[in-house]
Every structure is written in structure tokens, then in C-alpha cells.
mmCIF file of the C-alpha atoms, coordinates in Angstrom:
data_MODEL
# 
_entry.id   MODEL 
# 
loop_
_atom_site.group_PDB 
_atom_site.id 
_atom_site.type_symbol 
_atom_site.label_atom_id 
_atom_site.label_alt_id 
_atom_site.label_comp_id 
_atom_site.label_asym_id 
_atom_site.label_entity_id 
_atom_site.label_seq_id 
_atom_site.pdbx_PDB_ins_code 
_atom_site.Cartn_x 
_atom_site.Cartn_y 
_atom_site.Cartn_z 
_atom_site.occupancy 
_atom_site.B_iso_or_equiv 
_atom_site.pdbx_formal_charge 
_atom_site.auth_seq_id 
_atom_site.auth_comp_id 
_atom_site.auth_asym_id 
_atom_site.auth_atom_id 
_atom_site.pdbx_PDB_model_num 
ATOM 1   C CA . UNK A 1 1   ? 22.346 37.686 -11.004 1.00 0.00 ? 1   UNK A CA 1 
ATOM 2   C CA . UNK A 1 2   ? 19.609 36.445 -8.668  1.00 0.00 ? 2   UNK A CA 1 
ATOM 3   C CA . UNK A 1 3   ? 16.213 36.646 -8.694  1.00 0.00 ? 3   UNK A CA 1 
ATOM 4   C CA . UNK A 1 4   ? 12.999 35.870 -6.613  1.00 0.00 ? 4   UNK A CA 1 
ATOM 5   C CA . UNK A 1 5   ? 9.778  35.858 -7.944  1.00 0.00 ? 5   UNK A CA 1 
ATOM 6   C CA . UNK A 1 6   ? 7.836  33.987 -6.169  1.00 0.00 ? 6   UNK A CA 1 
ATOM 7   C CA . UNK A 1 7   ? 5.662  36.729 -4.723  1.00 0.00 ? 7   UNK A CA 1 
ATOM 8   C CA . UNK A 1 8   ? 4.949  38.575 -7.930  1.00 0.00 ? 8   UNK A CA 1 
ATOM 9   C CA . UNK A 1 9   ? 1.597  37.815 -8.690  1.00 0.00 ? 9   UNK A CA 1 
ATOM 10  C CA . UNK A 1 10  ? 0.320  39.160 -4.757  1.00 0.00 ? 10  UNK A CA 1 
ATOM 11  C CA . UNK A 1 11  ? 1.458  42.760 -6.277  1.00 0.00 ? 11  UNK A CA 1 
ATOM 12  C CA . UNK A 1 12  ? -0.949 43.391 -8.677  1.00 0.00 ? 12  UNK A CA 1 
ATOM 13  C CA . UNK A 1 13  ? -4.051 44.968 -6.734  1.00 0.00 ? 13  UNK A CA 1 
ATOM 14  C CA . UNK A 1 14  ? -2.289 47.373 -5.272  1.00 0.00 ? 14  UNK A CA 1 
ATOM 15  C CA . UNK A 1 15  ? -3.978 51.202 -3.965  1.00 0.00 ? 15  UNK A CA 1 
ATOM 16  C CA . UNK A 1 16  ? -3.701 54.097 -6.600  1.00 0.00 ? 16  UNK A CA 1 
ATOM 17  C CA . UNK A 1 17  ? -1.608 56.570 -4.705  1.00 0.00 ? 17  UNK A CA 1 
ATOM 18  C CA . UNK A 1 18  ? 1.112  59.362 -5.838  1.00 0.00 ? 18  UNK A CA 1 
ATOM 19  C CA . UNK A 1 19  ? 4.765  57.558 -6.863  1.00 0.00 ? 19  UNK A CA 1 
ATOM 20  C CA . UNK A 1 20  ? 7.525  59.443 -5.507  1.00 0.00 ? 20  UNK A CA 1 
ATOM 21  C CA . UNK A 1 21  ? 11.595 58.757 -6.142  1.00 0.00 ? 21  UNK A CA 1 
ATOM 22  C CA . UNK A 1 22  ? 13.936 59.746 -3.697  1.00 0.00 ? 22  UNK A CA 1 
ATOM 23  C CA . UNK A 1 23  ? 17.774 58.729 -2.866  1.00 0.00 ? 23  UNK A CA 1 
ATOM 24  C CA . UNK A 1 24  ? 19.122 57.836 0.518   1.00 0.00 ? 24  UNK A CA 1 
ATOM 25  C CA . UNK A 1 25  ? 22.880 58.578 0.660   1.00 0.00 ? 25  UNK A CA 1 
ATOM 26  C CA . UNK A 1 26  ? 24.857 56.130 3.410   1.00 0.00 ? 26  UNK A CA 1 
ATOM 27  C CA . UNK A 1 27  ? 27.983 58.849 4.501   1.00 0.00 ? 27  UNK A CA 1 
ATOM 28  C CA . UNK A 1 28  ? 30.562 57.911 6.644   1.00 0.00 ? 28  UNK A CA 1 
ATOM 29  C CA . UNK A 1 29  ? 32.853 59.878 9.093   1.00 0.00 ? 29  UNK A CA 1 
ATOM 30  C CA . UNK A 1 30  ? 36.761 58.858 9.466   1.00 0.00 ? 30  UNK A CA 1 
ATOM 31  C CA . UNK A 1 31  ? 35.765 56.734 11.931  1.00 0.00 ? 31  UNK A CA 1 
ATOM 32  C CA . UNK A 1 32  ? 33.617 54.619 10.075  1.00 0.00 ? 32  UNK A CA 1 
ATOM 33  C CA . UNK A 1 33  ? 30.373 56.570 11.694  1.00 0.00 ? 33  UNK A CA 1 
ATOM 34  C CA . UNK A 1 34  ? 27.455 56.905 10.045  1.00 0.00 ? 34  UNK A CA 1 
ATOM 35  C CA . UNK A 1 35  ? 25.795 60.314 9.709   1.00 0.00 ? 35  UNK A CA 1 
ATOM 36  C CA . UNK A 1 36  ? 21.793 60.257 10.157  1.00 0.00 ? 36  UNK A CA 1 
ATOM 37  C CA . UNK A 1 37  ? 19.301 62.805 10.649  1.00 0.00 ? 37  UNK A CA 1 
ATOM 38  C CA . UNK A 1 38  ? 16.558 62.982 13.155  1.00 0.00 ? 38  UNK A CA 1 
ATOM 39  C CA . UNK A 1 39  ? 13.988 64.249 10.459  1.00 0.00 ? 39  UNK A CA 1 
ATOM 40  C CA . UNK A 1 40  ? 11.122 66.771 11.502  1.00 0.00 ? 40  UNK A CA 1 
ATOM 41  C CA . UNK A 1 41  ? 8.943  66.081 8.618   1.00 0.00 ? 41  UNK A CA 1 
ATOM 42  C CA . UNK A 1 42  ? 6.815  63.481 6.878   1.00 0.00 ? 42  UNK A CA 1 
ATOM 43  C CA . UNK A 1 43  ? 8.150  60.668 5.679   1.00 0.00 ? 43  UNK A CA 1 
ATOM 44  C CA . UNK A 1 44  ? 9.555  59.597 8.708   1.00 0.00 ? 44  UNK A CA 1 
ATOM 45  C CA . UNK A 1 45  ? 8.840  62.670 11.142  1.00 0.00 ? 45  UNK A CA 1 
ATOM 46  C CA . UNK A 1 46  ? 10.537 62.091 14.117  1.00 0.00 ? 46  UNK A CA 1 
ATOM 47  C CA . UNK A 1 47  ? 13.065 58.854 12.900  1.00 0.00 ? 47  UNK A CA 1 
ATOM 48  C CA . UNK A 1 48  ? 16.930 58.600 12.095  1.00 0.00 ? 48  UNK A CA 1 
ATOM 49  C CA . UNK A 1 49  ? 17.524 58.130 8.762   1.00 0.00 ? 49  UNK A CA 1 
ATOM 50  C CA . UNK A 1 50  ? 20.292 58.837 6.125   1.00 0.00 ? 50  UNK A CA 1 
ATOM 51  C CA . UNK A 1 51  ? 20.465 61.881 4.415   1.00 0.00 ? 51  UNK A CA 1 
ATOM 52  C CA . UNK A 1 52  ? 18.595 62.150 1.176   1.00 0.00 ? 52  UNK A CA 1 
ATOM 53  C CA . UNK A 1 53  ? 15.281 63.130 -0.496  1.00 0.00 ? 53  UNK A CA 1 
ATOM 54  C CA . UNK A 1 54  ? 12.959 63.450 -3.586  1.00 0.00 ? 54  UNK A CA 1 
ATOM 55  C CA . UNK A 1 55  ? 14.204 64.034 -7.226  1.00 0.00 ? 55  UNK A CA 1 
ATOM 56  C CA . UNK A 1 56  ? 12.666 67.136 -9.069  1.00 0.00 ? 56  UNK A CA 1 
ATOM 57  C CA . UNK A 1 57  ? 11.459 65.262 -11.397 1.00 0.00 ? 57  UNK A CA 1 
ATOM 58  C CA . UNK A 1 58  ? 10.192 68.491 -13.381 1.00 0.00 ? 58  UNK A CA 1 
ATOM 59  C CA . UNK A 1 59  ? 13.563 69.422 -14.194 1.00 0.00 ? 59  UNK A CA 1 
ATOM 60  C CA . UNK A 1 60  ? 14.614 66.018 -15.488 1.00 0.00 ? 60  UNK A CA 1 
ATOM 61  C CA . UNK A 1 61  ? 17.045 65.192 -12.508 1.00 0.00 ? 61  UNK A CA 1 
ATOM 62  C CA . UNK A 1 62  ? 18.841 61.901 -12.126 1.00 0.00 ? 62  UNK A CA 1 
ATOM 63  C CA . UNK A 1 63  ? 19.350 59.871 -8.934  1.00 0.00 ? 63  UNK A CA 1 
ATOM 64  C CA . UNK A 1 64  ? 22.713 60.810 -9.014  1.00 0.00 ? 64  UNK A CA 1 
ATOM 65  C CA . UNK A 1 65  ? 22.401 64.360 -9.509  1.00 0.00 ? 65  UNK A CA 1 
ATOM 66  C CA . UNK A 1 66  ? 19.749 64.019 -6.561  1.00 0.00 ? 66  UNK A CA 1 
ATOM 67  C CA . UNK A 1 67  ? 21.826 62.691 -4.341  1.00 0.00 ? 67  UNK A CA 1 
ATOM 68  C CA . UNK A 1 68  ? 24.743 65.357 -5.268  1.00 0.00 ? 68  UNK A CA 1 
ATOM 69  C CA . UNK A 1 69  ? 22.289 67.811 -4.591  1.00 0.00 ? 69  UNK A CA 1 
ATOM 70  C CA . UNK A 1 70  ? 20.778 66.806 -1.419  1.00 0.00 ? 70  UNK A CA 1 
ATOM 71  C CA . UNK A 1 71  ? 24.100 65.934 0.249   1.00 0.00 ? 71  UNK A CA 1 
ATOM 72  C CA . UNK A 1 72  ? 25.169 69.487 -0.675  1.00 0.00 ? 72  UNK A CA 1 
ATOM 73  C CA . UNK A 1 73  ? 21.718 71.016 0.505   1.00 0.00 ? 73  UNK A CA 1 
ATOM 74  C CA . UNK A 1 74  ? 21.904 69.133 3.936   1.00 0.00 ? 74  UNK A CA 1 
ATOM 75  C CA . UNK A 1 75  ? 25.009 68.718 5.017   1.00 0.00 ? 75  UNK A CA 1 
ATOM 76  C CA . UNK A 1 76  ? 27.300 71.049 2.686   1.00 0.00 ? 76  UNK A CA 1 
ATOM 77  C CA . UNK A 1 77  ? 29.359 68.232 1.127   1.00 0.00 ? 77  UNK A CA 1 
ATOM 78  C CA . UNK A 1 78  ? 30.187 68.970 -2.293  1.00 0.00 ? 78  UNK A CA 1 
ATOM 79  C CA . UNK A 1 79  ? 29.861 65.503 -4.255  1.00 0.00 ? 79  UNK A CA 1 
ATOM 80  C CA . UNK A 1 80  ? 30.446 64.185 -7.708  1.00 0.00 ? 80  UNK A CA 1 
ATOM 81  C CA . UNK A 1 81  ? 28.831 60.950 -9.441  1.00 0.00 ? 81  UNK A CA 1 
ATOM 82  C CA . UNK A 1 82  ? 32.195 59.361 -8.745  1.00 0.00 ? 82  UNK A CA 1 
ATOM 83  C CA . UNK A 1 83  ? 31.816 59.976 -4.899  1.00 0.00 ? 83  UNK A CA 1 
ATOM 84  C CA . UNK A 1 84  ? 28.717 57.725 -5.126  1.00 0.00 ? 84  UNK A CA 1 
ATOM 85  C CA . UNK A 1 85  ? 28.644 53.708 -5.238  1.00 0.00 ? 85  UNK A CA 1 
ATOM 86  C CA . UNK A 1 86  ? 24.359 53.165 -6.389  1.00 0.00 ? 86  UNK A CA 1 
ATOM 87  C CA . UNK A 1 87  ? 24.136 49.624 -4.250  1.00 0.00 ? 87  UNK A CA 1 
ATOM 88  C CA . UNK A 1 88  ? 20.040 49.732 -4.837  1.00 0.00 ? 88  UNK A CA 1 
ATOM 89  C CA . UNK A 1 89  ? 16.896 50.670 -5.680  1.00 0.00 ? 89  UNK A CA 1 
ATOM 90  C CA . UNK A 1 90  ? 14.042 49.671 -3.178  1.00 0.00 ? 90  UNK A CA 1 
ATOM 91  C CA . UNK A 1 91  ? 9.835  50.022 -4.307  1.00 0.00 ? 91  UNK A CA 1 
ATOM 92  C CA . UNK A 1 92  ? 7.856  50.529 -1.469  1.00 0.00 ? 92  UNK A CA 1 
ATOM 93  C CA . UNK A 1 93  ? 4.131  49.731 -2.527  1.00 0.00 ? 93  UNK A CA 1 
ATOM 94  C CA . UNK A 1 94  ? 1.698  52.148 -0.407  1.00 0.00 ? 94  UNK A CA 1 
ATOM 95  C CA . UNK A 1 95  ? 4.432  53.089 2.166   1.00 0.00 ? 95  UNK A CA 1 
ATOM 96  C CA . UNK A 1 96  ? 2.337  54.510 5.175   1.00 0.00 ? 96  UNK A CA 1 
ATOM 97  C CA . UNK A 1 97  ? -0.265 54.452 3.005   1.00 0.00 ? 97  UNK A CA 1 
ATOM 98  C CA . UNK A 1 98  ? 0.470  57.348 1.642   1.00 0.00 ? 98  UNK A CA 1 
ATOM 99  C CA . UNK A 1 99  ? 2.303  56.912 -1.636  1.00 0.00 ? 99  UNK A CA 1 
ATOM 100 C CA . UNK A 1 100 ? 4.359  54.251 -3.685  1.00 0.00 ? 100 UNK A CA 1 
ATOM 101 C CA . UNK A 1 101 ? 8.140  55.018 -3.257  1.00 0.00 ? 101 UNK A CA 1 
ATOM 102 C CA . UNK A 1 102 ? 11.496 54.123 -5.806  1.00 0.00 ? 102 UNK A CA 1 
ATOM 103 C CA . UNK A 1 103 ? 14.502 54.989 -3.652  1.00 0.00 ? 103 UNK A CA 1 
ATOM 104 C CA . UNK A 1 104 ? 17.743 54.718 -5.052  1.00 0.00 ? 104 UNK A CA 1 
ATOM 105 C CA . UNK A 1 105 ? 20.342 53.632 -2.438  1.00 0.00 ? 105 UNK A CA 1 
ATOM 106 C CA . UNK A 1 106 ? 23.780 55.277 -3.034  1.00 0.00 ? 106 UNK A CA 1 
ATOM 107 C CA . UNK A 1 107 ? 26.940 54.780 -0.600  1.00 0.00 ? 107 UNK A CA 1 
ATOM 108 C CA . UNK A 1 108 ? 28.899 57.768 -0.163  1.00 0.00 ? 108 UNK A CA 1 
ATOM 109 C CA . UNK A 1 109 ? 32.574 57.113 -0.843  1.00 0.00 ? 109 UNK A CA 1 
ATOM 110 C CA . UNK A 1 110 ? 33.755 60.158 0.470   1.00 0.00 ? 110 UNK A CA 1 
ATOM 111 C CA . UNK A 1 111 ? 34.229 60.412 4.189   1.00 0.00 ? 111 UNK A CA 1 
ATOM 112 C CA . UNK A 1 112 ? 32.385 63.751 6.068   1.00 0.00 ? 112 UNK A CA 1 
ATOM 113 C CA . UNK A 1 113 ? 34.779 65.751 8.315   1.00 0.00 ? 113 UNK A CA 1 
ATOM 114 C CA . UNK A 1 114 ? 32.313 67.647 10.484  1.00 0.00 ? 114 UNK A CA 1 
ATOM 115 C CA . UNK A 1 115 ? 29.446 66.922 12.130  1.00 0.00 ? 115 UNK A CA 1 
ATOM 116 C CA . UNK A 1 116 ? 26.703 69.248 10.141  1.00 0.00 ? 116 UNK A CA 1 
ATOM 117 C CA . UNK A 1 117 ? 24.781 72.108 11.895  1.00 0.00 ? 117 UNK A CA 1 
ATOM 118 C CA . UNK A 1 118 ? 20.910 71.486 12.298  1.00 0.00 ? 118 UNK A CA 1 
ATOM 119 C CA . UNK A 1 119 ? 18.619 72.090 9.385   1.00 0.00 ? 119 UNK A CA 1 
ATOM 120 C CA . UNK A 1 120 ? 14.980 72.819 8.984   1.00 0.00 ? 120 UNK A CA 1 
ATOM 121 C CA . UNK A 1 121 ? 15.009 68.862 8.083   1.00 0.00 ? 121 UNK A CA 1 
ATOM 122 C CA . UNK A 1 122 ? 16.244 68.015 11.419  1.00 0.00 ? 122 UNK A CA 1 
ATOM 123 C CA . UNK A 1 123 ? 19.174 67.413 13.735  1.00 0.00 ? 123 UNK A CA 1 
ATOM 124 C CA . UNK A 1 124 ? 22.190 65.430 12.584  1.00 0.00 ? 124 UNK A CA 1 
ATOM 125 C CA . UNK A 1 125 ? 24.168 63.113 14.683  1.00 0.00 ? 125 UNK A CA 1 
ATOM 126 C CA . UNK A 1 126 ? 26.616 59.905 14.072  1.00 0.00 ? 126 UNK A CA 1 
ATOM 127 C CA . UNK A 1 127 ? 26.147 56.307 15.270  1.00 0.00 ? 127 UNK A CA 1 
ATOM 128 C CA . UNK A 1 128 ? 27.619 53.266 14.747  1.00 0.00 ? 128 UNK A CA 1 
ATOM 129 C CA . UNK A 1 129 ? 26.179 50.684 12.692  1.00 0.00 ? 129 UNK A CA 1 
ATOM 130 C CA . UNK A 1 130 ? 25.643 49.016 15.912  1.00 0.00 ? 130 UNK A CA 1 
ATOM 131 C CA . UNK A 1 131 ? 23.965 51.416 17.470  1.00 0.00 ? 131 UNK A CA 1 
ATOM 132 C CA . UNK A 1 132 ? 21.724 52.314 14.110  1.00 0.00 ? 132 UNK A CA 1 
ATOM 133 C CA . UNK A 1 133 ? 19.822 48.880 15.543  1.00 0.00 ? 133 UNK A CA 1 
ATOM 134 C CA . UNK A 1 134 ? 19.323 50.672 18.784  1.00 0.00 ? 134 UNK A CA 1 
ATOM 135 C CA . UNK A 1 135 ? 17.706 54.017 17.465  1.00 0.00 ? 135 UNK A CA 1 
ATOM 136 C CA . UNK A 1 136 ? 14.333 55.000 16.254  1.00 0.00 ? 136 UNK A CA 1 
ATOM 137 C CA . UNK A 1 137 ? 14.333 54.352 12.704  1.00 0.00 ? 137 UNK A CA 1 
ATOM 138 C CA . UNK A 1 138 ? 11.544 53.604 10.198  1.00 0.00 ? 138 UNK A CA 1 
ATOM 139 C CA . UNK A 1 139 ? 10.222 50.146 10.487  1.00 0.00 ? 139 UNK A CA 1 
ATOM 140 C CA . UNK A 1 140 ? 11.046 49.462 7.040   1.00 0.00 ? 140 UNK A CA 1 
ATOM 141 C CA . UNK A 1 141 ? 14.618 50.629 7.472   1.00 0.00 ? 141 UNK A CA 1 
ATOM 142 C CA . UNK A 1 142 ? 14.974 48.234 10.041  1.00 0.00 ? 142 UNK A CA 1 
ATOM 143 C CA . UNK A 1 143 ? 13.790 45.137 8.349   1.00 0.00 ? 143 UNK A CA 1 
ATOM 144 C CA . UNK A 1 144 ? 14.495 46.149 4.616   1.00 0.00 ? 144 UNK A CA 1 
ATOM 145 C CA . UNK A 1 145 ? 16.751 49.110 4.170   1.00 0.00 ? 145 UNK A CA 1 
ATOM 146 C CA . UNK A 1 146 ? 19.784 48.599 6.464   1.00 0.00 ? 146 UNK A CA 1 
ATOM 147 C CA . UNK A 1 147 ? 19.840 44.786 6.053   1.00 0.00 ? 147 UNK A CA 1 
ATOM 148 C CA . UNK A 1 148 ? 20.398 45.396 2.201   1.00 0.00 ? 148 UNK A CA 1 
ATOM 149 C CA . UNK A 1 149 ? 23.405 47.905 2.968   1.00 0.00 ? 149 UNK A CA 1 
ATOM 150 C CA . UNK A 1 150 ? 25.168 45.488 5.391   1.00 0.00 ? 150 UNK A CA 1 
ATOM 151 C CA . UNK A 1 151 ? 24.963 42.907 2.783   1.00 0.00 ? 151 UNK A CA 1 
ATOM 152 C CA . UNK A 1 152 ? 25.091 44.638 -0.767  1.00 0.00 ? 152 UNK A CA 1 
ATOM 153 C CA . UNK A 1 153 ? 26.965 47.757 0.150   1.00 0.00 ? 153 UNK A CA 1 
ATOM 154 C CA . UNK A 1 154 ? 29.248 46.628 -2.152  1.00 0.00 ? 154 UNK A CA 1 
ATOM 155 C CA . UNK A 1 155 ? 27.539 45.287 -4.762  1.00 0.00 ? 155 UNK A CA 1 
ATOM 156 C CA . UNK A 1 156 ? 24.151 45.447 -6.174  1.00 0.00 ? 156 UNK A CA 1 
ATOM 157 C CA . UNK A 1 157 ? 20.567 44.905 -5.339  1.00 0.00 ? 157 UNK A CA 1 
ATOM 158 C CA . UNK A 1 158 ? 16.684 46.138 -6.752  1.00 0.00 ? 158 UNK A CA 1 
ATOM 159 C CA . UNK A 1 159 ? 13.907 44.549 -4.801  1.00 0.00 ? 159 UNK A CA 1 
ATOM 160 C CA . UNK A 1 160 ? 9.852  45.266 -4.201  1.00 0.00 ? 160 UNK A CA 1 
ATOM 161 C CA . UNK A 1 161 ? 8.205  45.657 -0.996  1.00 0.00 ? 161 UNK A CA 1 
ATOM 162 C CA . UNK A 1 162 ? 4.719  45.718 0.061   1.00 0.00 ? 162 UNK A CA 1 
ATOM 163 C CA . UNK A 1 163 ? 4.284  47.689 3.086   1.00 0.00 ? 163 UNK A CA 1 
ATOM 164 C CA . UNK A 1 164 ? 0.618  49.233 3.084   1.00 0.00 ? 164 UNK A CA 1 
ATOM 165 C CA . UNK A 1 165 ? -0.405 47.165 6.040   1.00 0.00 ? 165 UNK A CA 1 
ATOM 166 C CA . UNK A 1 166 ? 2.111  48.431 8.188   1.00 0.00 ? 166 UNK A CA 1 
ATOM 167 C CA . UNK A 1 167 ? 4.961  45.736 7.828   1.00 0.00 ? 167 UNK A CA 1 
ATOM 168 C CA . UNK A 1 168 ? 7.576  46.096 5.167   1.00 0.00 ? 168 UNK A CA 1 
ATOM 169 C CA . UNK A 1 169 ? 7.831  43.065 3.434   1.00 0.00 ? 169 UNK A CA 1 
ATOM 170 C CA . UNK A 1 170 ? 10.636 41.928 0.430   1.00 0.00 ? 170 UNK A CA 1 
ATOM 171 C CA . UNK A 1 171 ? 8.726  40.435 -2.597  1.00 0.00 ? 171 UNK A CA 1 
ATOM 172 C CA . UNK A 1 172 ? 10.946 40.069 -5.319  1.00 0.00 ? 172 UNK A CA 1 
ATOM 173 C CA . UNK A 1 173 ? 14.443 40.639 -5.746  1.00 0.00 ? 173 UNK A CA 1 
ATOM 174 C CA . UNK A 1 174 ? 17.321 41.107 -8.333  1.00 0.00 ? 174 UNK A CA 1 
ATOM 175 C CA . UNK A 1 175 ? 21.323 40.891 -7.335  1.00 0.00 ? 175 UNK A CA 1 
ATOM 176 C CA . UNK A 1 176 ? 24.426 41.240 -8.237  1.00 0.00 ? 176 UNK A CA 1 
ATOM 177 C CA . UNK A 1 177 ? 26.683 39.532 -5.959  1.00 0.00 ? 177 UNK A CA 1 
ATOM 178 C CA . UNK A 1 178 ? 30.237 39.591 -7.610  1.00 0.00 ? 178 UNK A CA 1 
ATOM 179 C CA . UNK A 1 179 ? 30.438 43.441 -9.045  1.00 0.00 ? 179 UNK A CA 1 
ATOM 180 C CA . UNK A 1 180 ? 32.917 45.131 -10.512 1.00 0.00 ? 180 UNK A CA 1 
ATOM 181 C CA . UNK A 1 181 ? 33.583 47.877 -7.725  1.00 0.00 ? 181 UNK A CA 1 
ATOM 182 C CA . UNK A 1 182 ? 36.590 48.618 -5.928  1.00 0.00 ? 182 UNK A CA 1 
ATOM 183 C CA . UNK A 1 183 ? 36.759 50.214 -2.493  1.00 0.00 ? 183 UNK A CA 1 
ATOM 184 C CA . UNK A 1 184 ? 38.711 53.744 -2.651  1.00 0.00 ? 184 UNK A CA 1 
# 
């Protein structure tokens, strides 16, 4: 395991805001694909993103229960814990300024077969992961979230990130490089 600390102590005045936790699930066509969303509401309104959303916390759900249930509820894919590789967990401090995010990054291991029908959440589609770098994504995606999945997809990662002025920037991180995870 890794770690970088060097940025720790800049954390600590940080804005009181609402802390939300969410999942973003990575899912894959046959083709290797990756199925995004165009999402219609806040966070995000308007970017390509994975599929995911916020745990209901009230009811005592885990991130992988979240993620079971949010891949069901957008895209009709019935999953299982076991059809879900956690690769990390990302803290966004004051992300659009609007709240403090923990999202738990999961890799579906589970191919989709069909393209989902729109959603009051948005319009799906699938791209490449070249073409992911082309799209209108969240800022933050682009410099934190997707660079993580190309290189821990496999593995393991938890970092911080202080993004309240607008830039999404990784402050500390923990990895594991070696896991204990075989492909399917």
C-alpha cells in the first residue's frame, strides 16, 4: 500500500456543506463499450457520466447494495455483489460548491446486452474509452475519476480531492497495487 500525505494539513478549513455518498458503476458492452448517461439533473446536468447515484442512507444501504440498485433502476440490469469489482472511493471536498461527496467506484463485471431506453435521468449512449476524452464530462471526471479507472480498475485506490474552487485536485491517496482480483 501507498500513500501520499503531503497535502493533508491544506484540508482542514474546509466550508460546512451537506455530505452526500453515491456509487458510480463503470459497465461495459461486449464490445468493450462503455455505457454513460447524458444526465438531466444536478450533479452534473447536462454531462456523460457512468451510471450510479446516492445511497439511502435512511434505510441503512451499502455501496454495494446501491450500486445493485441503481444499475437495476437505470438501466434494468439485475446485479449481485459478485458482479461488482469496488476499485475506489473518491472525497470530493465542496464539489461545485455545493456539498462534500464519498463516491464509491465499482466496475461492473458483467457485460450489458442492450443499449437502455431513456430515463427521466437522461439519455444513455456507449463510447469508447477513447472517445470518453472527447465528450462533455465533469471536470473532475476528467482529471480525477477516469484517470483512477484506467489505472486501478483492477486494483484498489481511496484518495481526497479539493475541488471548491473549481479545479479538482488529488490530495492524498491510499493504493493497492498488487490485489487479489481475478478478471472473469
Amino acid at each position: 500500500m501507498s500513500r501520499n500525505m503531503s497535502n493533508a494539513g491544506n484540508l482542514s478549513a474546509s466550508a460546512v456543506l451537506p455530505f452526500k455518498i453515491s456509487v458510480l458503476i463503470f459497465i461495459r458492452d461486449g464490445n468493450g463499450k462503455f455505457l454513460m448517461i447524458q444526465r438531466r439533473k444536478a450533479p452534473n446536468k447536462g454531462c456523460w457520466s457512468p451510471v450510479g447515484g446516492k445511497l439511502e442512507m435512511a434505510t441503512g444501504e451499502s455501496p454495494f447494495e446501491c450500486a445493485c440498485r441503481e444499475a437495476f433502476e437505470e438501466t434494468g440490469m439485475r446485479l449481485v455483489a459478485s458482479d461488482l469489482h469496488l476499485f475506489g472511493m473518491v472525497s470530493e471536498r465542496s464539489y461545485e460548491g455545493s456539498g462534500h461527496w464519498l463516491m464509491f467506484l465499482f466496475e461492473c463485471l458483467k457485460p450489458i446486452e442492450n443499449l437502455p431506453p431513456e430515463i427521466d435521468e437522461g439519455q444513455f449512449a456507449f463510447f469508447s474509452r477513447e472517445e470518453i476524452d472527447s465528450v462533455f464530462i465533469p471536470p473532475s471526471d476528467r482529471s480525477l475519476v477516469w484517470p483512477v479507472y484506467d489505472s486501478h480498475h483492477k486494483s484498489f485506490l481511496a484518495y481526497r480531492a479539493q475541488c471548491g474552487d473549481g479545479n479538482a485536485v488529488r490530495t492524498d491517496e491510499e493504493s493497492m497495487l498488487s490485489p487479489n482480483f481475478e478478471e472473469r
